[in-house]
C-alpha positions in Angstrom: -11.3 16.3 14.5 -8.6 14.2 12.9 -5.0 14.3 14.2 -3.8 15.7 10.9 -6.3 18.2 11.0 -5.3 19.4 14.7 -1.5 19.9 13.4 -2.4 21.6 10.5 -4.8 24.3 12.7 -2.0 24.5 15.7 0.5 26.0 13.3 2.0 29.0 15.4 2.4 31.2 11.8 1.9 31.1 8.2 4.9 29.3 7.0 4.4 26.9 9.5 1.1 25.8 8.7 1.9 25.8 4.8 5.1 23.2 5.8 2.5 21.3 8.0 -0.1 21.1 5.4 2.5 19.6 2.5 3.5 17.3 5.1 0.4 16.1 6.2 -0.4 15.5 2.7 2.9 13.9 1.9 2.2 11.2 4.4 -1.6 10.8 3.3 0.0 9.8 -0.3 2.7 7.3 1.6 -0.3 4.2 1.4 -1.0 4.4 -2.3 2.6 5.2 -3.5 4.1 1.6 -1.5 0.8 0.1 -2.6 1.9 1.6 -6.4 5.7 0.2 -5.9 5.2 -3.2 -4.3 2.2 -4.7 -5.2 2.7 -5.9 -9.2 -0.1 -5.3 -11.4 -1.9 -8.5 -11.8 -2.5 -8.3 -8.0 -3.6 -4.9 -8.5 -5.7 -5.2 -11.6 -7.3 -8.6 -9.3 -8.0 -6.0 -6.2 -9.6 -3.9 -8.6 -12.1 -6.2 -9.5 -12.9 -7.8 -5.7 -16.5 -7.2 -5.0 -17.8 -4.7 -2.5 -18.3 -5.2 1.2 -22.2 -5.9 1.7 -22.6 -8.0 -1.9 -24.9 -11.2 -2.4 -23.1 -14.5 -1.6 -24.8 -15.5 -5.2 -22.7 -12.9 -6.7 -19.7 -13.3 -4.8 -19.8 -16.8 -4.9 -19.2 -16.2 -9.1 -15.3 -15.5 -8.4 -13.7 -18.8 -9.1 -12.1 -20.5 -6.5 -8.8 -20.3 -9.3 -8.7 -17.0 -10.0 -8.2 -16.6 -5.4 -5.4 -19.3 -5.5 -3.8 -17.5 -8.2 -4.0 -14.2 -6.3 -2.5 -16.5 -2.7 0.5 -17.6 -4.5 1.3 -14.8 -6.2 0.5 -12.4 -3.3 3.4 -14.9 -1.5 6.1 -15.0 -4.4 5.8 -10.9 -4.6 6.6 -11.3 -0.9 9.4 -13.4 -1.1 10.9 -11.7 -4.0 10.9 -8.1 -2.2 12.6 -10.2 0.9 15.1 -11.2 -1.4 15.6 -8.5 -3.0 15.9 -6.3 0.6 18.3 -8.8 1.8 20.5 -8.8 -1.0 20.8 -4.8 -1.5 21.2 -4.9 2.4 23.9 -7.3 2.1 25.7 -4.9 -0.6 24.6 -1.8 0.9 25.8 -2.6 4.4 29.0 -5.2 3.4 28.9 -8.1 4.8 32.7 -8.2 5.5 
């Protein structure tokens, strides 16, 4: 039995295990909803199209070694960008002065 599973069935009442449920399914969405906000959708639309675990190495081997560098650098500059851009509303949010 899954941790989430456990809280949901421990509830002591009724309301409590309604408030546990929406919670426990709150967090479940957290993955796909930073995954929806942070990740820009060329890398998305590239995941999308990766090739399953357990695949030929003839068919995998048809990705173009482009098409991966493509996916490195832009996987980095979406990582520096979001640093930048949580640095600088840090640096307004919190003053710097």
């Amino acid at each position: 039995m899954t941790p989430r599973r456990r809280l949901v069935l421990r509830s002591p009442s009724n309301h409590d295990l309604i408030l546990n449920a929406v919670a426990a399914g709150f967090v479940m969405e957290q993955d796909e909803l930073v995954f929806a906000l942070c990740v820009s959708h060329t890398a998305q639309a590239y995941g999308s199209n990766c090739p399953l675990i357990g695949l030929h190495a003839a068919r995998v081997a048809r990705y173009s070694a482009s098409r991966l560098k493509l996916f490195d650098r832009w996987a980095w500059v979406s990582v520096a960008l979001l640093s930048a851009v949580v640095g600088i509303t840090t640096g307004l949010w919190c003053g710097t002065g």
